[in-house]
PDB file of N, CA, C and O in Angstrom:
ATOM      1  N   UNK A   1       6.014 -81.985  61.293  1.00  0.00           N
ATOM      2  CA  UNK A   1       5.208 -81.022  60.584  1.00  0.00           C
ATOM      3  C   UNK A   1       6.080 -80.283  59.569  1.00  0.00           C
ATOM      4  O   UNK A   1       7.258 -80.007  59.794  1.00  0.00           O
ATOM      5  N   UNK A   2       5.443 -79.983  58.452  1.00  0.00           N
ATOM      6  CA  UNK A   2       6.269 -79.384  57.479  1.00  0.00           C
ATOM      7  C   UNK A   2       6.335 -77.906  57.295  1.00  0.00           C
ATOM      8  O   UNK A   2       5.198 -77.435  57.269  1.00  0.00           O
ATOM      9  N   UNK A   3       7.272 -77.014  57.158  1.00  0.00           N
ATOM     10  CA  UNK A   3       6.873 -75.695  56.736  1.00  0.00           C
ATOM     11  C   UNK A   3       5.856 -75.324  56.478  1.00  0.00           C
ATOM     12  O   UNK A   3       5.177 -76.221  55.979  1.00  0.00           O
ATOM     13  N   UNK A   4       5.033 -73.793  56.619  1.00  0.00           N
ATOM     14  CA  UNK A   4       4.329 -73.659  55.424  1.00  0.00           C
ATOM     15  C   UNK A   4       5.089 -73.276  54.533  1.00  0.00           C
ATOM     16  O   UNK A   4       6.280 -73.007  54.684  1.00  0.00           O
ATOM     17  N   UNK A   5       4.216 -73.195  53.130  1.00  0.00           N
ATOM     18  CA  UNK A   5       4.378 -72.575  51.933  1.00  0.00           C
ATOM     19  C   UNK A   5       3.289 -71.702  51.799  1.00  0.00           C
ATOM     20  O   UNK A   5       2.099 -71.875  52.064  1.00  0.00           O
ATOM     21  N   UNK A   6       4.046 -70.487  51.227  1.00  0.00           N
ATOM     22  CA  UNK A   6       3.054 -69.775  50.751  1.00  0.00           C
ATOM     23  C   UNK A   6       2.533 -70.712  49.493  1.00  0.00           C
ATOM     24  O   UNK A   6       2.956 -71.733  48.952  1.00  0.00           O
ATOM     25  N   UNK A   7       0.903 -69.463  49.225  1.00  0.00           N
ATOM     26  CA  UNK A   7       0.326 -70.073  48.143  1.00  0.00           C
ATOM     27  C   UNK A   7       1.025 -70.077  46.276  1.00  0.00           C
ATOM     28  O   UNK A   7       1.085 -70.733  45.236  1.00  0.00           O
ATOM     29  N   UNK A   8       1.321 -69.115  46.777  1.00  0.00           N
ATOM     30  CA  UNK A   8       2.164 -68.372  45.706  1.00  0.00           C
ATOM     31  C   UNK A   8       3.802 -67.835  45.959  1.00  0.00           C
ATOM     32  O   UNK A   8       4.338 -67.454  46.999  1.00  0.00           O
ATOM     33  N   UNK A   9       4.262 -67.948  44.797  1.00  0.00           N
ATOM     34  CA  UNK A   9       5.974 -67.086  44.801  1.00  0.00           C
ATOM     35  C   UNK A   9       5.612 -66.127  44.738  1.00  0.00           C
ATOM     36  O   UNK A   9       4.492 -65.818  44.331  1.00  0.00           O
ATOM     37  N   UNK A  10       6.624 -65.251  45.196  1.00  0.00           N
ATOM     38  CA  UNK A  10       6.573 -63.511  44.675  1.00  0.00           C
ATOM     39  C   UNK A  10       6.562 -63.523  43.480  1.00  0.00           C
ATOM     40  O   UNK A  10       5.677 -62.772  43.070  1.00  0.00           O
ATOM     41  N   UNK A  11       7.275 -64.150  42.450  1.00  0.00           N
ATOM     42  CA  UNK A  11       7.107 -63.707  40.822  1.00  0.00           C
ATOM     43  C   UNK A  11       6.149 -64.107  40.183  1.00  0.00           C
ATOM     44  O   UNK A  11       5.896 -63.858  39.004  1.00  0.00           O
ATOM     45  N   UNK A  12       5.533 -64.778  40.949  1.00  0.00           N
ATOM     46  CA  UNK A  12       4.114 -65.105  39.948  1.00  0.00           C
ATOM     47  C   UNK A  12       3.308 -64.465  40.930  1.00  0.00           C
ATOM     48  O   UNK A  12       2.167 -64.379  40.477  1.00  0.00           O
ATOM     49  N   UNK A  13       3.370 -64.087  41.814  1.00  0.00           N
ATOM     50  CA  UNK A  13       2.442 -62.745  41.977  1.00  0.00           C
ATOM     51  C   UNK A  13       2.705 -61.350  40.905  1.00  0.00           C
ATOM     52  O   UNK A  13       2.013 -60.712  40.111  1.00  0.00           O
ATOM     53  N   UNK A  14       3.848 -61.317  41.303  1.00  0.00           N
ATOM     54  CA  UNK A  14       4.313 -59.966  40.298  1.00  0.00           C
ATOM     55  C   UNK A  14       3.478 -60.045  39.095  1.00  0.00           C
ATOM     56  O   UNK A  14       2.644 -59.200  38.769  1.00  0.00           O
ATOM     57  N   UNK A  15       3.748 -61.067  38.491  1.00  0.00           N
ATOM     58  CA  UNK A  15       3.480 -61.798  37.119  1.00  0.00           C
ATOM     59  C   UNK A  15       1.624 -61.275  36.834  1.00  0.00           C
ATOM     60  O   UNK A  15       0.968 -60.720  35.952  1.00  0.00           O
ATOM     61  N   UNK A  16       1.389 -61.903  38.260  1.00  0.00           N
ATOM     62  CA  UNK A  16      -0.207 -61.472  38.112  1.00  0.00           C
ATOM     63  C   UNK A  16      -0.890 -60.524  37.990  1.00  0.00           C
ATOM     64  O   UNK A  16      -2.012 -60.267  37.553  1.00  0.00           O
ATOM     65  N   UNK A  17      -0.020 -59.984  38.463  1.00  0.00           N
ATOM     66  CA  UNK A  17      -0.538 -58.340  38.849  1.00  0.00           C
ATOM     67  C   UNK A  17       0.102 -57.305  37.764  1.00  0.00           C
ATOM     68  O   UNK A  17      -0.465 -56.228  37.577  1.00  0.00           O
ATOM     69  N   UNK A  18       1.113 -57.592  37.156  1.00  0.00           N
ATOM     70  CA  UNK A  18       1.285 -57.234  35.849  1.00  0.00           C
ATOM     71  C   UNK A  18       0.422 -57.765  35.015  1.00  0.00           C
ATOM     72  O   UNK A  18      -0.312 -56.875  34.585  1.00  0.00           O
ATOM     73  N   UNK A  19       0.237 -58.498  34.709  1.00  0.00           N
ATOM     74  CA  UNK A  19      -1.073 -58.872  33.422  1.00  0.00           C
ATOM     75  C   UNK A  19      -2.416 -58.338  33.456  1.00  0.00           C
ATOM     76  O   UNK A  19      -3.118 -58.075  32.480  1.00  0.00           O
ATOM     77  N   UNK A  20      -2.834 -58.143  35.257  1.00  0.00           N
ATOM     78  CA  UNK A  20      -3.944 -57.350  35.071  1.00  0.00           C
ATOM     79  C   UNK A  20      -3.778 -56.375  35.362  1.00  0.00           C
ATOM     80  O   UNK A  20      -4.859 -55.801  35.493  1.00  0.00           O
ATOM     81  N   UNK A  21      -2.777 -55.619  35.619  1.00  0.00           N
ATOM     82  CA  UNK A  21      -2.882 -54.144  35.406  1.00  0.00           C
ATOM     83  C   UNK A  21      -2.858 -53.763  34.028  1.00  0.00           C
ATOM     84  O   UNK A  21      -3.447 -52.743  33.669  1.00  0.00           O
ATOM     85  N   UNK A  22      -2.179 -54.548  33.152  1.00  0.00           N
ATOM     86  CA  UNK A  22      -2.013 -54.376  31.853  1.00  0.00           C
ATOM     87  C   UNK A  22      -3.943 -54.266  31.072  1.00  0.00           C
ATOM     88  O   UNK A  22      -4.418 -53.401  30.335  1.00  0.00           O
ATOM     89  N   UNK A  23      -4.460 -55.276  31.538  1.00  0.00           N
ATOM     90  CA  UNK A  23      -5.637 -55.798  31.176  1.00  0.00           C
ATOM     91  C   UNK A  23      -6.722 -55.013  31.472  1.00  0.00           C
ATOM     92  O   UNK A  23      -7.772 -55.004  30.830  1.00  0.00           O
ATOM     93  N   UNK A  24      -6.337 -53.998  32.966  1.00  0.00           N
ATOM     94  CA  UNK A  24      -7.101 -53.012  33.420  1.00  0.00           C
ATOM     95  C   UNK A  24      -7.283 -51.750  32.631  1.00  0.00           C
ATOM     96  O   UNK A  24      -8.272 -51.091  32.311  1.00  0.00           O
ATOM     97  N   UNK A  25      -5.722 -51.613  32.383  1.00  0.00           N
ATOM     98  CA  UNK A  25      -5.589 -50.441  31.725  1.00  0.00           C
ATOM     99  C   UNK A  25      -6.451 -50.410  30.356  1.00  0.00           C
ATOM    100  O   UNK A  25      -7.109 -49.436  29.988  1.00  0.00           O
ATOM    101  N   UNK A  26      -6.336 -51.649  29.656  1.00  0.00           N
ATOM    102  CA  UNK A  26      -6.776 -51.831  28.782  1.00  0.00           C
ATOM    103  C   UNK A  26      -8.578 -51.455  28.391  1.00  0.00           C
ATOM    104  O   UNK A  26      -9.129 -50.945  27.415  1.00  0.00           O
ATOM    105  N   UNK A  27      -9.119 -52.059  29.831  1.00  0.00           N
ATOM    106  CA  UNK A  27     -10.447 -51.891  29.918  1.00  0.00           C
ATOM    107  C   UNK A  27     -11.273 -51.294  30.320  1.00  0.00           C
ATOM    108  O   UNK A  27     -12.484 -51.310  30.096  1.00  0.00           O
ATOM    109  N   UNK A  28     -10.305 -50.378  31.323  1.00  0.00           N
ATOM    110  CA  UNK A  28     -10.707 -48.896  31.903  1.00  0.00           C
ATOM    111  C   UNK A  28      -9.619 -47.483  31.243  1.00  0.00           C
ATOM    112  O   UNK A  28      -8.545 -47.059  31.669  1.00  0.00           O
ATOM    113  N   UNK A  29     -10.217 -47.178  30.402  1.00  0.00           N
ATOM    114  CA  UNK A  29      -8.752 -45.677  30.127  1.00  0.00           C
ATOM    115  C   UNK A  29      -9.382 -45.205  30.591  1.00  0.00           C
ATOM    116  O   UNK A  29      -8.393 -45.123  31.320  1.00  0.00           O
ATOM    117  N   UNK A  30     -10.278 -44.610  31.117  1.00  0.00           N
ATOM    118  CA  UNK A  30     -11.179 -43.620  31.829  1.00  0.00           C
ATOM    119  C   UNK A  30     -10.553 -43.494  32.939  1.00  0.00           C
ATOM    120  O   UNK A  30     -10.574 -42.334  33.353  1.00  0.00           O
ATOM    121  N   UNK A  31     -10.010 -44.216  33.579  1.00  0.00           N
ATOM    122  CA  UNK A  31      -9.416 -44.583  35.374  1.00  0.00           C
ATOM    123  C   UNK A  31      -7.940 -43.920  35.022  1.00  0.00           C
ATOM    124  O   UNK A  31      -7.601 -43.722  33.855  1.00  0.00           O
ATOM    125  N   UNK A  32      -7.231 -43.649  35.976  1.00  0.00           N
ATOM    126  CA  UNK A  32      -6.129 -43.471  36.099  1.00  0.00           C
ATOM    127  C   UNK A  32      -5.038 -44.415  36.185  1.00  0.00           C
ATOM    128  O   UNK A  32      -5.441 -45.500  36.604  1.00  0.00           O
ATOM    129  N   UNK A  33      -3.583 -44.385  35.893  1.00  0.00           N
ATOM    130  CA  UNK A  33      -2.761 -45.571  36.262  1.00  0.00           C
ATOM    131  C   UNK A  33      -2.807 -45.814  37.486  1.00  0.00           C
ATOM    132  O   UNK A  33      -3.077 -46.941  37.903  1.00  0.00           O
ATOM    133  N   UNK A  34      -2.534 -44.739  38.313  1.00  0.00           N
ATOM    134  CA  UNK A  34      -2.657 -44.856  40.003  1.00  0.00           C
ATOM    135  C   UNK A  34      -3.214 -45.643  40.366  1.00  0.00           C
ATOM    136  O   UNK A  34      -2.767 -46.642  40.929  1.00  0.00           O
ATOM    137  N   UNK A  35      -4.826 -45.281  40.031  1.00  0.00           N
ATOM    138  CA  UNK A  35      -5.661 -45.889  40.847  1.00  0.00           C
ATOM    139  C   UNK A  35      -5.820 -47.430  40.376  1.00  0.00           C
ATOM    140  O   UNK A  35      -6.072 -48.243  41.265  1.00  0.00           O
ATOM    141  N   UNK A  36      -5.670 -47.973  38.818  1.00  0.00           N
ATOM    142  CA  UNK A  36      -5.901 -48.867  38.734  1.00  0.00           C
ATOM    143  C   UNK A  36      -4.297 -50.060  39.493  1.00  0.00           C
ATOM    144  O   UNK A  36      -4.207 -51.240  39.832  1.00  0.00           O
ATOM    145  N   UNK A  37      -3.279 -48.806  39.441  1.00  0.00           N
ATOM    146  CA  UNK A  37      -2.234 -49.906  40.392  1.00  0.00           C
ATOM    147  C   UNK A  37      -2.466 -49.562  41.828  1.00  0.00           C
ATOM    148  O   UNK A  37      -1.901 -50.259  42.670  1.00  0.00           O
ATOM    149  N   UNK A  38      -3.154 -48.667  42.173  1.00  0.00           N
ATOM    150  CA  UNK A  38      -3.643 -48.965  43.840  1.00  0.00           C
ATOM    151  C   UNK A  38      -4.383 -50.342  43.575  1.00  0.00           C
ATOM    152  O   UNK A  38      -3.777 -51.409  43.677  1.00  0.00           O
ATOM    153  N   UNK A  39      -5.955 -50.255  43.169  1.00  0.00           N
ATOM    154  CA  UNK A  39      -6.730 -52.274  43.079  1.00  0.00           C
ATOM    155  C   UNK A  39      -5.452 -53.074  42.761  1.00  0.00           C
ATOM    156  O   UNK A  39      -4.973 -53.370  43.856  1.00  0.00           O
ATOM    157  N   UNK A  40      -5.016 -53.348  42.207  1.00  0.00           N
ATOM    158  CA  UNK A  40      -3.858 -54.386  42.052  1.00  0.00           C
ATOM    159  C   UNK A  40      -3.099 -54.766  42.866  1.00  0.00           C
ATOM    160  O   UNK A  40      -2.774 -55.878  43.285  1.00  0.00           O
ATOM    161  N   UNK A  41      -2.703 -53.333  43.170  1.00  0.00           N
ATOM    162  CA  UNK A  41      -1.147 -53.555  44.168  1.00  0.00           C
ATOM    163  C   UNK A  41      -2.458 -54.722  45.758  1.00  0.00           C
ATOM    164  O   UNK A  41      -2.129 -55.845  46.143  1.00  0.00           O
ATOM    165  N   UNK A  42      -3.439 -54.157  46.152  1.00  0.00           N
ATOM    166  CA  UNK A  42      -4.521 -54.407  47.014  1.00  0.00           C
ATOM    167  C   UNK A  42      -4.618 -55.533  46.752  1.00  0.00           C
ATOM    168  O   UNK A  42      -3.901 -56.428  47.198  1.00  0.00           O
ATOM    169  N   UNK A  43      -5.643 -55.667  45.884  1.00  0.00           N
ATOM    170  CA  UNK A  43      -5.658 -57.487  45.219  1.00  0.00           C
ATOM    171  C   UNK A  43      -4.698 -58.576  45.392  1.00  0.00           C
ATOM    172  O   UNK A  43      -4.998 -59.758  45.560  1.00  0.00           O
ATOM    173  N   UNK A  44      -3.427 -58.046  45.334  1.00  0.00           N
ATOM    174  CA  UNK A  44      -2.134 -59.035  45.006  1.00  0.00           C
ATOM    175  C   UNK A  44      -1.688 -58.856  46.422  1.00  0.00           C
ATOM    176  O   UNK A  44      -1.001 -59.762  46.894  1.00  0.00           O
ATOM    177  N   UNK A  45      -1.983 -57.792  47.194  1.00  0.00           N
ATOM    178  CA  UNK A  45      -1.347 -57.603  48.861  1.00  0.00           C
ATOM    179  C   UNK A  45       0.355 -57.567  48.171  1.00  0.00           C
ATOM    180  O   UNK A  45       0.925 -58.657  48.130  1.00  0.00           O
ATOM    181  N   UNK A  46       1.020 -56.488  47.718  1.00  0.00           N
ATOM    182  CA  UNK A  46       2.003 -56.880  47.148  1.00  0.00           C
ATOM    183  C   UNK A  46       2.659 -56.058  48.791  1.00  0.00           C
ATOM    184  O   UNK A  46       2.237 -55.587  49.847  1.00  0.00           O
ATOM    185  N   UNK A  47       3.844 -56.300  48.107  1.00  0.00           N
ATOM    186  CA  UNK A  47       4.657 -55.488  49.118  1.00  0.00           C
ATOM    187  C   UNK A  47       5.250 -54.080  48.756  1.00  0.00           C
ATOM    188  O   UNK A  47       5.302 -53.750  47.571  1.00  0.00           O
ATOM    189  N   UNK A  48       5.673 -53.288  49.690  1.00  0.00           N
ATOM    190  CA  UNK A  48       6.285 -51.952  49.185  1.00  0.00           C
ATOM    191  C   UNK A  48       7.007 -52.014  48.040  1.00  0.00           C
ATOM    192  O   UNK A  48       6.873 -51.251  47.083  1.00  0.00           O
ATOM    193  N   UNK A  49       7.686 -52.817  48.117  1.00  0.00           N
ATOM    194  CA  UNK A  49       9.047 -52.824  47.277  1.00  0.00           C
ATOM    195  C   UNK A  49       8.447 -53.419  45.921  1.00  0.00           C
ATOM    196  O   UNK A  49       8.822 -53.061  44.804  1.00  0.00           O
ATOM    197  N   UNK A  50       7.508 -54.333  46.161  1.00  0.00           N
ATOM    198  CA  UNK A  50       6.717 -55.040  44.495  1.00  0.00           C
ATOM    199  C   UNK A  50       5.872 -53.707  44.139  1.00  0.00           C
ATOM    200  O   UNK A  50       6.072 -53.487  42.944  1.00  0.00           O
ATOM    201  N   UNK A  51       4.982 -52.696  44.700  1.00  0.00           N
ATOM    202  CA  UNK A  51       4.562 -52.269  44.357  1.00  0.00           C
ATOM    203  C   UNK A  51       5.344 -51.036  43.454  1.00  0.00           C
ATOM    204  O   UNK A  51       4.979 -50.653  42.343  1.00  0.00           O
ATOM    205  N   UNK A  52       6.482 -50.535  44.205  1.00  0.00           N
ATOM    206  CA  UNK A  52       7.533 -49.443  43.497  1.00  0.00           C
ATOM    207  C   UNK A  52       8.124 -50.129  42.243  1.00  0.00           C
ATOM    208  O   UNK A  52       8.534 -49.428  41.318  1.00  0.00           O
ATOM    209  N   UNK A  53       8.193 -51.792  42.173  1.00  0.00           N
ATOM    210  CA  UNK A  53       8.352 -52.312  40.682  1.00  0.00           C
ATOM    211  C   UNK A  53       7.607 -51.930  39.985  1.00  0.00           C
ATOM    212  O   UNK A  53       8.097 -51.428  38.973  1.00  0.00           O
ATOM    213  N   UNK A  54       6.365 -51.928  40.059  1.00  0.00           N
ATOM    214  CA  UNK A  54       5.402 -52.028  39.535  1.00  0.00           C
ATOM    215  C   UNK A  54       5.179 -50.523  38.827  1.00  0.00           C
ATOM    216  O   UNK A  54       4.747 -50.177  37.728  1.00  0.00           O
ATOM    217  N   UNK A  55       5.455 -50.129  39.464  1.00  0.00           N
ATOM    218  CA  UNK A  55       5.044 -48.282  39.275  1.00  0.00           C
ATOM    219  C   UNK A  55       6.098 -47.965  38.014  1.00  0.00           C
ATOM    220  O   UNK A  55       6.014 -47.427  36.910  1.00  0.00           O
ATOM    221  N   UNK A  56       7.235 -48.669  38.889  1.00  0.00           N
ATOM    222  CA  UNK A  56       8.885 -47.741  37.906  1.00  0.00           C
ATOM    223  C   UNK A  56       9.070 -48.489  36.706  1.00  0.00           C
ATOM    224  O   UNK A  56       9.787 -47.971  35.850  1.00  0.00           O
ATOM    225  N   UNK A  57       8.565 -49.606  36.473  1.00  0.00           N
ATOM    226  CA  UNK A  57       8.660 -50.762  35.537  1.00  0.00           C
ATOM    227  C   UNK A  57       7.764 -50.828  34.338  1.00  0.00           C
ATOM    228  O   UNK A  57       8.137 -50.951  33.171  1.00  0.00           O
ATOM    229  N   UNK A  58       6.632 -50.737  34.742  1.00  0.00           N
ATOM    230  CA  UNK A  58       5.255 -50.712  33.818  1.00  0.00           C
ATOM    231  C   UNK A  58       5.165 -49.433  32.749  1.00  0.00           C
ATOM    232  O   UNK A  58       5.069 -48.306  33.236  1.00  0.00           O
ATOM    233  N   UNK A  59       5.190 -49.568  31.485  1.00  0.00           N
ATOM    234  CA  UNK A  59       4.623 -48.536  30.409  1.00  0.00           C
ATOM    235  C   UNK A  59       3.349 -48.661  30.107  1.00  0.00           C
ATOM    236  O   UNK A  59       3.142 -49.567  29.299  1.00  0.00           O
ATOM    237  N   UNK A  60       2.177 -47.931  30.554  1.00  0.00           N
ATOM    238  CA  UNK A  60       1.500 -47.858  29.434  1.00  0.00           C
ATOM    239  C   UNK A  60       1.358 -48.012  28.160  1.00  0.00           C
ATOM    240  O   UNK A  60       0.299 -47.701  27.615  1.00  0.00           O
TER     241      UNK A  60
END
């Protein structure tokens, strides 16, 4: 029997979840950054540590 594999790498999760937070932001300014990287971070199930990328990394 072989390993699993995940479905995905971590960086192309990252990857994902950067583009649509980007895409969110884009389509909701009404929303907050927070909240639209709370759905994301959720969506992507990231981890602590992807999500604090995410936060410290990302410009509006």
């Amino acid at each position: 029997m072989s390993p699993q594999r995940p479905t995905q790498c971590t960086g192309d999760k990252k990857k994902q979840a950067l583009a649509e937070l980007a895409d969110l932001i884009k389509k909701h300014p009404e929303k907050t950054r927070k909240a639209l990287l709370q759905q994301v971070e959720i969506k992507y199930d990231l981890t602590p540590k992807e999500c604090e990328f995410l936060n410290n990394n990302f410009q509006d």
